[in-house]
C-alpha positions, 0 to 999 in steps of 0.5 A: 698817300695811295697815289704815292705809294703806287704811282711808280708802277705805272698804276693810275688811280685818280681822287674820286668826286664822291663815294667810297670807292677808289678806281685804280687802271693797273699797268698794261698786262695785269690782270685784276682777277689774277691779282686779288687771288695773289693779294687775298694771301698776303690780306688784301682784298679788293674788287677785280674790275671786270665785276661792273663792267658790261663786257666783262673783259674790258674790266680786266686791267682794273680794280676797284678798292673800298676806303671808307670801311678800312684803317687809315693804317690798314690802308696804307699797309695794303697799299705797301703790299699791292704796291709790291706786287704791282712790282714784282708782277711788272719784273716777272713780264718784263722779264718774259718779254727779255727771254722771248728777244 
């Protein structure tokens, strides 16, 4: 149910082989970093991609999330949220792009 809850925003995550960690790209000019600091108020947290990756910035549009420590319920409210944000955040370019036409 993660994918559904966020797979509007044009976020991609995909099911993993294995572990407990889910990958998510978020949409073209999102910044995981900038993300996690506006998600930690509203009680998500995760991890901003650029952590594990070798040329820090190429992380940057990505975010790793844990499900293994997490309610099923905590989970799917998370998700709610980030899905939200993903949202609003998309608005807020979108509308930057219309103003500088």
């Amino acid at each position: 149910y993660m994918e559904e809850i966020i797979n509007d925003t044009g976020a991609v995550c995909r099911k993993p082989m294995g572990g407990v960690y889910l990958w998510v790209k978020l949409p073209p000019g999102m910044n995981g970093k900038t993300l996690l600091s506006e998600m930690q108020q509203k009680g998500v947290t995760f991890i901003p991609g650029y952590v594990f990756h070798p040329e820090k910035h190429k992380g940057n549009g990505y975010i790793r999330l844990n499900y293994s420590y997490p309610t099923e319920e905590q989970i799917r409210e998370g998700m709610v949220k980030l899905g939200e944000k993903i949202r609003q955040t998309l608005l807020k370019i979108q509308n930057k792009i219309s103003y500088y036409k």
